[in-house]
RODO-2510 file (C-alpha; in nm, 4 decimals, decimal comma):
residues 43
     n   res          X          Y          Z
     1     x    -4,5366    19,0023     1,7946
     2     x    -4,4115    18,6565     1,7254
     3     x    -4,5562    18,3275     1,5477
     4     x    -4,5283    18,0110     1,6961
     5     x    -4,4684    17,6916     1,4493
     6     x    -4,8267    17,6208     1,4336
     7     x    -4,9048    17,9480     1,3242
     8     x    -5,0773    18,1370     1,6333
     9     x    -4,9389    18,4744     1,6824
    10     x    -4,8473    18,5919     2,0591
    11     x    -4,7823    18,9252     2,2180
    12     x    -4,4844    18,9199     2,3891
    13     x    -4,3399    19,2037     2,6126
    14     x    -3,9915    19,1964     2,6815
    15     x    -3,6822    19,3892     2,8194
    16     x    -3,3533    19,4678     2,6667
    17     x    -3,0630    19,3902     2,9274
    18     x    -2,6829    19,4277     2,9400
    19     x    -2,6192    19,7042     2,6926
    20     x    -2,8773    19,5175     2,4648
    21     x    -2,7239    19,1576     2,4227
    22     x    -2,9612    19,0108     2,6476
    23     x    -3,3715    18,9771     2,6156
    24     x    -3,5381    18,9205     2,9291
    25     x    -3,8907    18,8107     2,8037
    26     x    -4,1689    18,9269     3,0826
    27     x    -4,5044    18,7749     2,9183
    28     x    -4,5987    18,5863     2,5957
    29     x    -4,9820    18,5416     2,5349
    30     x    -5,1764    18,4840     2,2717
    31     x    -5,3040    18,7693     2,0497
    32     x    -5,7162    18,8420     2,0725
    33     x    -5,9196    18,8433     1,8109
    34     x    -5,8740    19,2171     1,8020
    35     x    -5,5179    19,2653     1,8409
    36     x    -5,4640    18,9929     1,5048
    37     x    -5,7219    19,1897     1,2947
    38     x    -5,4970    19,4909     1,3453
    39     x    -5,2147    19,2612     1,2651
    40     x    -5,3345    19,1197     0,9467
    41     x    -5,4432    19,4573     0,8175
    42     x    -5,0688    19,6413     0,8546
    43     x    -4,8791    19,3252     0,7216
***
């Protein structure tokens, strides 16, 4: 999960590379309505 400047909050899926000193970032989208309900209510 990540926030952008302008507040919107993405799912992002990524990869750890090279004995974990790399990210390889695979997709960043925008969260639904669902997925930032869940959000707001565990943070």
């Amino acid at each position: 999960v990540g926030r952008t400047d302008d507040g919107r909050l993405l799912h992002i899926t990524f990869t750890l590379q090279d004995k974990d000193t790399k990210i390889r970032v695979i997709s960043a989208r925008d969260m639904s309505r669902k997925e930032r309900g869940y959000y707001d209510q565990d943070s």
